[in-house]
C-alpha positions as CSV (number, residue, x, y, z in Angstrom):
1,X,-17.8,-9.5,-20.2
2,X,-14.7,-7.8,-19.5
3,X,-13.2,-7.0,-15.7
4,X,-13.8,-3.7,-15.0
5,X,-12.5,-2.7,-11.6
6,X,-12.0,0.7,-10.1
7,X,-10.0,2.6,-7.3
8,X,-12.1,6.0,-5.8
9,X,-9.8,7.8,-3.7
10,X,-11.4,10.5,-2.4
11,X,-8.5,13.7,-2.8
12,X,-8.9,15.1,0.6
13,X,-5.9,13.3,2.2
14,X,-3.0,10.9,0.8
15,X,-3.7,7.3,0.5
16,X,-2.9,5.7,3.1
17,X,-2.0,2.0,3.9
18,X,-5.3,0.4,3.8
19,X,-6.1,2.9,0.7
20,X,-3.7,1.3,-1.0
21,X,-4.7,-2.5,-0.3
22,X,-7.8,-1.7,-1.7
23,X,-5.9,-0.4,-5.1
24,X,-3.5,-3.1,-4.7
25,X,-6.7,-6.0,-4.7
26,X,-8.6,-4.3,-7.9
27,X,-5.3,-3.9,-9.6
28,X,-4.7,-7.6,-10.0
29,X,-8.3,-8.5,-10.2
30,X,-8.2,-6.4,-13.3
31,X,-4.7,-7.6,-14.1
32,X,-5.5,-11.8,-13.4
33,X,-8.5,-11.1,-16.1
34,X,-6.9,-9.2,-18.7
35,X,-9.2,-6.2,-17.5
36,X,-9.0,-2.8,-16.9
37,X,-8.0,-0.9,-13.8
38,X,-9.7,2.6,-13.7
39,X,-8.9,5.7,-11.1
40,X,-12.2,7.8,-10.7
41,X,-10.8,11.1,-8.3
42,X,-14.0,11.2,-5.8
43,X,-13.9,15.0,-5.7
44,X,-17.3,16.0,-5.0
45,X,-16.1,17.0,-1.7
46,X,-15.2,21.0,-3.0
47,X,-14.3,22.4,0.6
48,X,-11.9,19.7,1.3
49,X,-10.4,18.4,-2.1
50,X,-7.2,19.5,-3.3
51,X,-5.1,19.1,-6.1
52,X,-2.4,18.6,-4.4
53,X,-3.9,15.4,-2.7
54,X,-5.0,14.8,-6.6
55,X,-1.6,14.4,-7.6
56,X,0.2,12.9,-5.0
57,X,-2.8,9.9,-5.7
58,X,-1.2,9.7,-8.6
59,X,2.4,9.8,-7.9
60,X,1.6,7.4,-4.7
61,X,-0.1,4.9,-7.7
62,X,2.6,5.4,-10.1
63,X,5.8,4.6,-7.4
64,X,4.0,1.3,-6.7
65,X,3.2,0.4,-10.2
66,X,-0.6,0.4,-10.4
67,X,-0.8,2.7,-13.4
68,X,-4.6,3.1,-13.8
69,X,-5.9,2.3,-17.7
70,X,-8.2,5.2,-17.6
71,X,-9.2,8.2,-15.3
72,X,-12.4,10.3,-14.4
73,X,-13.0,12.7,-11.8
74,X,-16.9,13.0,-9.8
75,X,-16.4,17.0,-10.4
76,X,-16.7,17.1,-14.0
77,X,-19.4,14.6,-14.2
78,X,-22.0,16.9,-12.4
79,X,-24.3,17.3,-15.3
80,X,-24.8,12.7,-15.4
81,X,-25.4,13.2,-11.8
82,X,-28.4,15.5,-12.2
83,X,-29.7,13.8,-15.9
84,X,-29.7,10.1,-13.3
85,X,-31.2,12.6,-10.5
86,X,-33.8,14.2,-12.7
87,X,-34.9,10.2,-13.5
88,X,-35.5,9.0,-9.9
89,X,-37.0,12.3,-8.8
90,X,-39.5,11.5,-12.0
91,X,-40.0,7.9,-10.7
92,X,-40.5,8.8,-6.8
93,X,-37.3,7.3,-5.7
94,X,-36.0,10.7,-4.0
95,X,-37.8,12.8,-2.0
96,X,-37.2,16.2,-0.1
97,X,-36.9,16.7,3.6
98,X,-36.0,19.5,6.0
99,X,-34.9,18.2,9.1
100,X,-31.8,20.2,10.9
101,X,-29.4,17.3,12.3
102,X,-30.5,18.4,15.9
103,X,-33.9,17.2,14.7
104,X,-32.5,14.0,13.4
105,X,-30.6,13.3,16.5
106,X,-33.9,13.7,18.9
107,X,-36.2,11.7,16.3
108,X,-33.4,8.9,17.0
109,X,-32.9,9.2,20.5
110,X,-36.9,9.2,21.0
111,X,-36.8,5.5,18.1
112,X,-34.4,3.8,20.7
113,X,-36.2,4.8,24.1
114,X,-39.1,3.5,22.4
115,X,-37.0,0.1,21.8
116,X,-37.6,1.1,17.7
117,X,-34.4,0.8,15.3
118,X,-33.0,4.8,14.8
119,X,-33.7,4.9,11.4
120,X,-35.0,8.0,9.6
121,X,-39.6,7.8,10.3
122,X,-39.9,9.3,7.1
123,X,-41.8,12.3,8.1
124,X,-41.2,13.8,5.1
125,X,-43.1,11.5,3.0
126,X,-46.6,13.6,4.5
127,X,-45.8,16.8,3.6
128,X,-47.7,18.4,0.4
129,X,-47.1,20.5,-2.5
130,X,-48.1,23.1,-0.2
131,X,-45.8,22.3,2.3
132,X,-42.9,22.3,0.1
133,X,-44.1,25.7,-1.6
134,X,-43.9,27.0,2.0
135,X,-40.7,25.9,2.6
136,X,-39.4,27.4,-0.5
137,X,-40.7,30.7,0.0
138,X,-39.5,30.4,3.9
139,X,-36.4,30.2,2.1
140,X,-35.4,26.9,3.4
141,X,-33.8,24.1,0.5
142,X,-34.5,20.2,1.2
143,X,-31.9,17.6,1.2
144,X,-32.7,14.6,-0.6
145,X,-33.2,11.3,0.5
146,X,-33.3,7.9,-1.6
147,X,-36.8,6.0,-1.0
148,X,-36.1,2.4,-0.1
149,X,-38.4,0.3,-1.6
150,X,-39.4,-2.3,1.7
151,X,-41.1,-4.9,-0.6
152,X,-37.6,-5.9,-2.3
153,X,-35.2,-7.6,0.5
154,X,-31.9,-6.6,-0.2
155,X,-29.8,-9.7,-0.8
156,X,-26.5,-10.9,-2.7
157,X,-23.3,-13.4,-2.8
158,X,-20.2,-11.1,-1.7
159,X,-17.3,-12.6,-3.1
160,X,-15.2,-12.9,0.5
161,X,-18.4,-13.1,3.0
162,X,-20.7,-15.2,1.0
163,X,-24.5,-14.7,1.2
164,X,-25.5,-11.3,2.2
165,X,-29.1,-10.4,3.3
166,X,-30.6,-7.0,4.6
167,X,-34.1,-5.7,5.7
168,X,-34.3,-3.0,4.2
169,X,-37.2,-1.6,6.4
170,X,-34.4,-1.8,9.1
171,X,-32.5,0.7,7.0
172,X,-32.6,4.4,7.1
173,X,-33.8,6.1,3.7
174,X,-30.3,7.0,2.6
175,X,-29.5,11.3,2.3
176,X,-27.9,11.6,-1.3
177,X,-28.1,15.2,-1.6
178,X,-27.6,18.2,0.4
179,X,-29.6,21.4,1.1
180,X,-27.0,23.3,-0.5
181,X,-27.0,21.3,-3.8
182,X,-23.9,18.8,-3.6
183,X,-23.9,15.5,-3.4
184,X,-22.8,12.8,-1.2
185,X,-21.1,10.0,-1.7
186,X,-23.9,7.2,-2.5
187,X,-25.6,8.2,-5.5
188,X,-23.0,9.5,-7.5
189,X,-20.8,6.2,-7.1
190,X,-23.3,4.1,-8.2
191,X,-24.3,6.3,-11.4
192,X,-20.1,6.5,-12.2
193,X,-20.1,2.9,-11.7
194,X,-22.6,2.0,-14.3
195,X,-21.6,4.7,-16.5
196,X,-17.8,3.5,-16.6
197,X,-19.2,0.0,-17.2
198,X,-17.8,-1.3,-14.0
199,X,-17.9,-5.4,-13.7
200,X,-16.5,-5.4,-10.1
201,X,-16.2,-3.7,-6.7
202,X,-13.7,-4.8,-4.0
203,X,-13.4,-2.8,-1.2
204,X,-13.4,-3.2,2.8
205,X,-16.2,-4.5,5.0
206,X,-17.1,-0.8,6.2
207,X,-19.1,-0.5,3.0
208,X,-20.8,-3.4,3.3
209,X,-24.0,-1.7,4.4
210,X,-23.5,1.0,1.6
211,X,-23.6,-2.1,-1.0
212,X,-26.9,-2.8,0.9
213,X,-28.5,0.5,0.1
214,X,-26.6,1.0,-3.9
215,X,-28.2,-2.7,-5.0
216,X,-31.4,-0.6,-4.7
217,X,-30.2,2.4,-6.4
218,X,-28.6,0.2,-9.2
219,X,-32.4,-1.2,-9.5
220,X,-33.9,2.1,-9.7
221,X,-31.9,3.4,-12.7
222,X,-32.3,0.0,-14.8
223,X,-29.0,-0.8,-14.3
224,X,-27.2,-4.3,-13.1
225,X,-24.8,-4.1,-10.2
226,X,-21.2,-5.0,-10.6
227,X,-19.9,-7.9,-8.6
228,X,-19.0,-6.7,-4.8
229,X,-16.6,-8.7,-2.2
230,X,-15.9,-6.8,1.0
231,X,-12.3,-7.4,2.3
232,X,-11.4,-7.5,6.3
233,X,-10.0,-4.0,7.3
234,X,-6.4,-3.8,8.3
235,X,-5.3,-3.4,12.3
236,X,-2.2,-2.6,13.2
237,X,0.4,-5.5,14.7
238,X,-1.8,-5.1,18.4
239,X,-5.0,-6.7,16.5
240,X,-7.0,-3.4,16.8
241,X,-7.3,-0.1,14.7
242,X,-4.3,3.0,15.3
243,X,-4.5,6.5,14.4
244,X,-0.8,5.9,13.0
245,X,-2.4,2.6,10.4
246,X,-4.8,5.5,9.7
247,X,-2.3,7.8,8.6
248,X,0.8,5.8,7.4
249,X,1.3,7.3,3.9
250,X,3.4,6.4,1.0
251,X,5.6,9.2,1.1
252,X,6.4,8.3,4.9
253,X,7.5,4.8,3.5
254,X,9.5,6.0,0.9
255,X,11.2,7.9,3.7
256,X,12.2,4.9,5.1
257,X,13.7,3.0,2.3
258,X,10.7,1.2,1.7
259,X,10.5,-0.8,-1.8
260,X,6.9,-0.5,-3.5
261,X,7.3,-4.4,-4.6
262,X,7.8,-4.8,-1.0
263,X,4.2,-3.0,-0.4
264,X,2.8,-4.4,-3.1
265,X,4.2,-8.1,-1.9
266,X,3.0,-7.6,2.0
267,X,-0.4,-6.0,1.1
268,X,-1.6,-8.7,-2.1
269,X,-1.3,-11.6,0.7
270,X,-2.7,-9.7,3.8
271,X,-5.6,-11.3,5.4
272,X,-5.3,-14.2,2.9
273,X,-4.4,-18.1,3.3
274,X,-1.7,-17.2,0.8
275,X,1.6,-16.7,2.2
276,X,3.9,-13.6,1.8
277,X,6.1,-14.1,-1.0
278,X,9.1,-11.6,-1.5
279,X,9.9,-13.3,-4.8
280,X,6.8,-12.8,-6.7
281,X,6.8,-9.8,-8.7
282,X,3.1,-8.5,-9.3
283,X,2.8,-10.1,-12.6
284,X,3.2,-13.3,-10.1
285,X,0.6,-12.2,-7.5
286,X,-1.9,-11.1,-10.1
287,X,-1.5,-14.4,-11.8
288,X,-2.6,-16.0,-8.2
289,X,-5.0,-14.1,-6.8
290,X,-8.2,-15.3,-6.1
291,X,-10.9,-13.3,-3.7
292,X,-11.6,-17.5,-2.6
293,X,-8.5,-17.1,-0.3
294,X,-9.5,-14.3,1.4
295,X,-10.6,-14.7,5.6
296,X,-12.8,-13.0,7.5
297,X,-10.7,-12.1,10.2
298,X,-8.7,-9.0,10.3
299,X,-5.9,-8.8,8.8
300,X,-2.9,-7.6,10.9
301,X,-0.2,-4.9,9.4
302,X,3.1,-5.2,10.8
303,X,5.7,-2.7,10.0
304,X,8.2,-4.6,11.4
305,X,7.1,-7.3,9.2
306,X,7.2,-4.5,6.4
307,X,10.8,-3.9,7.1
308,X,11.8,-8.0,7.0
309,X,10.0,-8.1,3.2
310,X,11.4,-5.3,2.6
311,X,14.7,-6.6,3.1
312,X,14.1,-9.7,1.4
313,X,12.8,-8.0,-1.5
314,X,16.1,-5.8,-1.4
315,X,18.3,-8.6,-1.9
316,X,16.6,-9.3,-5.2
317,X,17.1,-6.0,-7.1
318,X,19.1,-6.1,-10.0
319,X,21.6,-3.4,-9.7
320,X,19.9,-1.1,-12.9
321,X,16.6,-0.9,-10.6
322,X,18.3,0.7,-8.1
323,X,21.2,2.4,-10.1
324,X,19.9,6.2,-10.0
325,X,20.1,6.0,-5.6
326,X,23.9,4.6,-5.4
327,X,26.6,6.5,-4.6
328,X,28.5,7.2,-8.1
329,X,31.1,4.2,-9.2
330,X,28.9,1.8,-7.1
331,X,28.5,-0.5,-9.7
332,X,26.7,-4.0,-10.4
333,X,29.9,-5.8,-8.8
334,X,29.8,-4.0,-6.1
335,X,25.9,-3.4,-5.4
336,X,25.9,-7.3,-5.8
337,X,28.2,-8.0,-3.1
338,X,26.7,-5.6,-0.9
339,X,23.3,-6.0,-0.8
340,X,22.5,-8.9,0.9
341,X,23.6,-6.8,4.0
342,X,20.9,-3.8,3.1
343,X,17.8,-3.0,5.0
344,X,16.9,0.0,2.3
345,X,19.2,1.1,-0.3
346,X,20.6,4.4,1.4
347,X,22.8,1.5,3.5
348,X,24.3,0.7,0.5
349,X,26.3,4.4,0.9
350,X,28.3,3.0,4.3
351,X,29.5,-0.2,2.6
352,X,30.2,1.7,-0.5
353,X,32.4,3.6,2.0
354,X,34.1,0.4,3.4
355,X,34.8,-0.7,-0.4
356,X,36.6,3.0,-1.2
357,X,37.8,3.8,2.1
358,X,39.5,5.0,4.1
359,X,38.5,3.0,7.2
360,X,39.7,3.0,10.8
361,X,42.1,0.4,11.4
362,X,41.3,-1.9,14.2
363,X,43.0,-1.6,17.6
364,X,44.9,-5.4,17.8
365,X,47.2,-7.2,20.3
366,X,50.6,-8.7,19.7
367,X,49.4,-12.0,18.6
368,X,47.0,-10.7,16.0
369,X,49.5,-8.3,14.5
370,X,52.1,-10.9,13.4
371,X,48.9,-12.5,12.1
372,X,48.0,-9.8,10.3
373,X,51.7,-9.6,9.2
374,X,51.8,-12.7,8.0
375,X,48.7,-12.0,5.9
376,X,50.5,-8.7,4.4
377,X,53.2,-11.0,3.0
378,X,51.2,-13.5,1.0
379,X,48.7,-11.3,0.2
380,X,51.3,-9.0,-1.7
381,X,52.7,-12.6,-3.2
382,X,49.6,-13.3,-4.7
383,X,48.0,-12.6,-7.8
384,X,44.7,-10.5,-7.5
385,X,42.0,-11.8,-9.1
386,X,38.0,-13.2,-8.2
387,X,39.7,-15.9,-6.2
388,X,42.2,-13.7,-4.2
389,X,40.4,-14.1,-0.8
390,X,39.9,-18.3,-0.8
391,X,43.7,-18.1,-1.7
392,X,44.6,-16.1,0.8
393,X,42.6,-17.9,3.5
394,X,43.6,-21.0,2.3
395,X,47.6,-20.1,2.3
396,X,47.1,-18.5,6.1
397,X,45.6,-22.0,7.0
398,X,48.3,-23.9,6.1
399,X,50.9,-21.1,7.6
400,X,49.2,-20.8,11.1
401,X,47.0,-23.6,11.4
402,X,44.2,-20.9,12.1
403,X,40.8,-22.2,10.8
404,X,37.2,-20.4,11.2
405,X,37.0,-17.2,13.3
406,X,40.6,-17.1,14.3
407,X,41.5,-17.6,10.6
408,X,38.8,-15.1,9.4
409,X,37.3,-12.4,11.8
410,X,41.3,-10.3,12.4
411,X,40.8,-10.5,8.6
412,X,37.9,-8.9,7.9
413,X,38.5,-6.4,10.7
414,X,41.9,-5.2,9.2
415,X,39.9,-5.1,5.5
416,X,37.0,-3.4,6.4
417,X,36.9,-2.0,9.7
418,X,33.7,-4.4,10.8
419,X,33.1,-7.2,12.6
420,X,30.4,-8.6,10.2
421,X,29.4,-8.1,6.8
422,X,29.0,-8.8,2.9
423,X,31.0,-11.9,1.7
424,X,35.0,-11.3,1.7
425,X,35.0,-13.4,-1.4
426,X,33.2,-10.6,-2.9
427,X,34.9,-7.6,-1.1
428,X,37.9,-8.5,-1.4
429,X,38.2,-7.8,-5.4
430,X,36.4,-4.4,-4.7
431,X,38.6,-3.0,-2.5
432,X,41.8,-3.5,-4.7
433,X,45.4,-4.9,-3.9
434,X,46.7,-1.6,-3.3
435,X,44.1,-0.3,-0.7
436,X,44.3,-4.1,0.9
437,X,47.7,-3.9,1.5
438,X,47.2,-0.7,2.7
439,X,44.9,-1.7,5.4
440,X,46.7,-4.6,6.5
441,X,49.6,-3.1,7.2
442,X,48.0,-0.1,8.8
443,X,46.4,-3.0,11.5
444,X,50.2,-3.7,12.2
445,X,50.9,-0.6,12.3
446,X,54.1,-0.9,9.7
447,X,54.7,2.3,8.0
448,X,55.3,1.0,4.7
449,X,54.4,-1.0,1.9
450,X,56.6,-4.8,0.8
C-alpha cells in the first residue's frame, strides 16, 4: 500500500514552529516512500477560521518547500460527516446528553472526592425516549458523545513510543458533537482520514490519548486505522514550554533572514539521534529519515542554534537562489566572495557597499602610511587580474619584510574600511584597480593618483 500522510492545520492561527515539525516529519515520510503528502484545512471551527490564516498555511508550506500533493478542507465535507454520523447513531455508538459544563465540572469534582477517575458517569445512557422528547420540546438540543466500548482494550505499536495500551473504562466517553450542530475535532478526523485513504499519522505526543479514543472510532465505522507514531513536543532552549515557541511563526523568521532549508535542516533532526546537517538538502533528509531514530525526550529548539544553521546553510547558496534579494550588479563573483561572511542575505547589501564604495579611509600613523605608500606603488605597477592580491602581498613581503598581520591588516583596512572580512584574494578583483588605488592613496592621504 502506498504512504499516505497528512498535515491538518487548523486555519485559526499561522503555523507555528512546532506546526511545522509536524509538516516537516509527514513530508519526508511521504517523500522517503514515494507517497503522497496531503493538506486537509481543519476548518470546522466557523467562528474562528479565516482565510486569511488559510492562505498564509499555504504560503508558510510553499516558502519551505512542502508543496502538498492534494488538498481538502473539513468545511466542505459536512455532508460525509453526517452519512458516517447517521451510521454510528444507527449502531448505538453515539448517544445524546444535556449536561451544561457547570454540571460536568461538579460530576467531576464529586468522581475525585470520591477517589473515582473524572471521567464522564454516563448519566445519559438512562434517559428514555421520553426523556429526550421532553428535552426537545423544552427546547434544549443534546451534544453527542462517542460510546466507548469497555470490552475492547485499546492497544497499539506507536512508531516512536512503542507498545501503547489504554483502559478504556478509564476514559471519558469522548463529546464529538455540539448542541448547536458542529463538530469537534475527533470524529471528523478520523472519517477524513479513512476517506483520504491515509496509511500514516505522525504527530506530537499531546494526541496520544486522542489516538486512544480514534482506534475505537476507526473500529466502529469498519475501517482500519493508519499507522500512528507520536513525536516529543518541542521546548524552547530552557528545556520547558514558552509562549514565544508557541507563537514563533514563519513570517517572523523570514523577517529575520531566516532560510527555509535552514528550517527545514534544524527541525527534520530535532529530537532525533541524527545530527544536524546544514548540507543535506531535503531530498537528503527524506532519503534518511526513519521514525526508529526518534527519542523520547523533548526535543529542545534553539534560535540561536537556528541562526548558526542558518548561517551555515547560507554559505552554500548558489548565487541564482538568492539573486532576486541582492543589491543590483551583485553578481555570482561577488555574492561568492562575500558570503561566507553572511548571517541572512540582507548583509550581503553592506559588503556589496564595501565592493562599490565609497568607504571611510582609515585614520593611520606615520609608519603605516609610508606602508600604505609603498603598497600604492606596486599595486599601480601590477597587472590586475585573479591573482592581484597574492602578488601584491607577496611583493610588499619582500619590500618590507612585513609578514602576517603587519603585512595584511593596514591592507585590508585601507581597501575596505574593516578590520575583518571576506577573503582579499576575492575582494580585491571586485573592487577594481582604479577604486584600489583610490583607497590606498586616500589612507596616505596623497591627493592624487601615480
Amino acid at each position: 500500500m502506498a504512504t499516505v500522510t497528512r498535515f491538518a492545520p487548523s486555519p485559526t492561527g499561522v503555523l507555528h514552529i512546532g506546526n511545522v515539525r509536524s509538516a516537516l516529519h509527514n513530508w519526508l515520510l511521504a517523500k522517503r516512500d514515494g507517497g503522497r503528502f496531503l493538506l486537509r484545512i481543519d476548518d470546522t471551527d466557523r467562528e474562528r477560521s479565516r482565510e486569511e490564516h488559510v492562505a498564509a498555511i499555504r504560503a508558510d508550506l510553499a516558502w519551505l518547500g512542502l508543496e502538498p500533493d492534494g488538498e481538502a478542507r473539513q468545511s466542505q465535507r459536512f455532508a460525509l460527516y453526517e452519512r458516517e454520523f447517521a451510521k454510528l447513531v444507527a449502531a448505538g455508538r453515539v448517544y445524546r446528553c444535556y449536561e451544561s459544563a457547570e454540571e460536568l465540572d461538579l460530576k467531576r469534582k464529586v468522581r475525585l472526592g470520591r477517589g473515582l477517575p473524572p471521567i464522564y458517569d454516563r448519566a445519559a445512557l438512562a434517559l428514555g425516549a421520553a426523556d429526550h422528547a421532553a428535552r426537545a420540546a423544552a427546547g434544549e438540543p443534546p451534544h453527542w458523545r462517542f460510546l466507548l466500548d469497555h470490552a475492547q482494550p485499546i492497544a497499539w505499536i506507536d512508531g516512536i513510543r512503542g507498545a501503547q495500551h489504554f483502559d478504556p473504562a478509564q476514559m471519558s466517553d469522548p463529546v464529538v458533537r455540539r448542541a448547536d450542530g458542529s463538530w469537534l475535532y475527533m470524529l471528523p478526523s478520523v472519517i477524513d482520514d479513512i476517506a483520504m485513504g491515509v496509511t500514516q499519522v505522525l504527530r506530537g505526543e499531546d494526541h496520544v490519548t486522542n489516538t486512544a479514543l480514534q482506534l475505537q472510532m476507526f473500529a466502529a465505522l469498519g475501517a482500519a486505522p493508519p499507522a500512528f507514531a507520536h513525536a516529543a513536543l518541542l521546548v524552547g532552549a530552557e528545556g520547558k514550554l514558552s509562549k514565544r515557541l508557541g507563537s514563533l511563526g514563519m513570517a517572523e523568521l523570514r523577517e529575520q533572514g531566516i532560510e527555509p532549508e535552514a528550517v527545514i535542516a534544524l527541525l527534520a533532526r530535532l529530537g532525533t539521534s541524527d545530527p544536524v546537517d546544514p548540507a543535506l538538502d531535503a531530498d537528503a533528509l527524506a532519503k534518511a529519515f526513519t521514525l526508529a531514530h526518534f527519542g523520547r525526550a523533548p526535543a529542545r529548539f534553539d534560535e540561536a542554534e537556528l541562526a548558526r544553521v542558518n548561517a551555515a546553510v547560507l554559505h552554500r547558496l548558489a548565487h541564482a537562489r538568492v539573486a532576486a534579494r541582492l543589491p543590483a550588479g551583485l553578481g555570482e563573483a561577488a555574492w561568492d566572495a562575500i558570503r561566507p561572511n553572511l548571517a541572512t542575505v540582507a548583509e550581503a547589501a553592506d559588503w556589496w557597499q564595501v565592493i562599490t564604495g565609497p568607504i571611510a579611509a582609515p585614520a593611520v600613523d606615520a609608519e603605516t602610511r609610508a606602508y600604505l605608500e609603498a603598497a600604492a606603488a606596486a599595486a599601480a605597477s601590477l597587472a590586475w587580474d585573479a591573482q592581484v592580491w597574492p602578488k601584491l602581498t607577496g611583493a610588499l613581503k619582500a619590500a618590507t619584510g612585513r609578514k602576517g598581520k603587519a603585512l595584511f591588516l593596514p591592507l585590508r583596512q585601507a581597501l575596505t574600511g574593516r578590520d575583518h572580512g571576506p577573503d582579499m584574494a576575492a575582494l580585491l578583483p571586485l573592487i577594481g584597480r582604479e577604486a584600489a588605488l583610490r583607497r590606498l592613496h586616500d589612507a596616505t592621504g596623497l591627493s592624487r593618483l601615480p
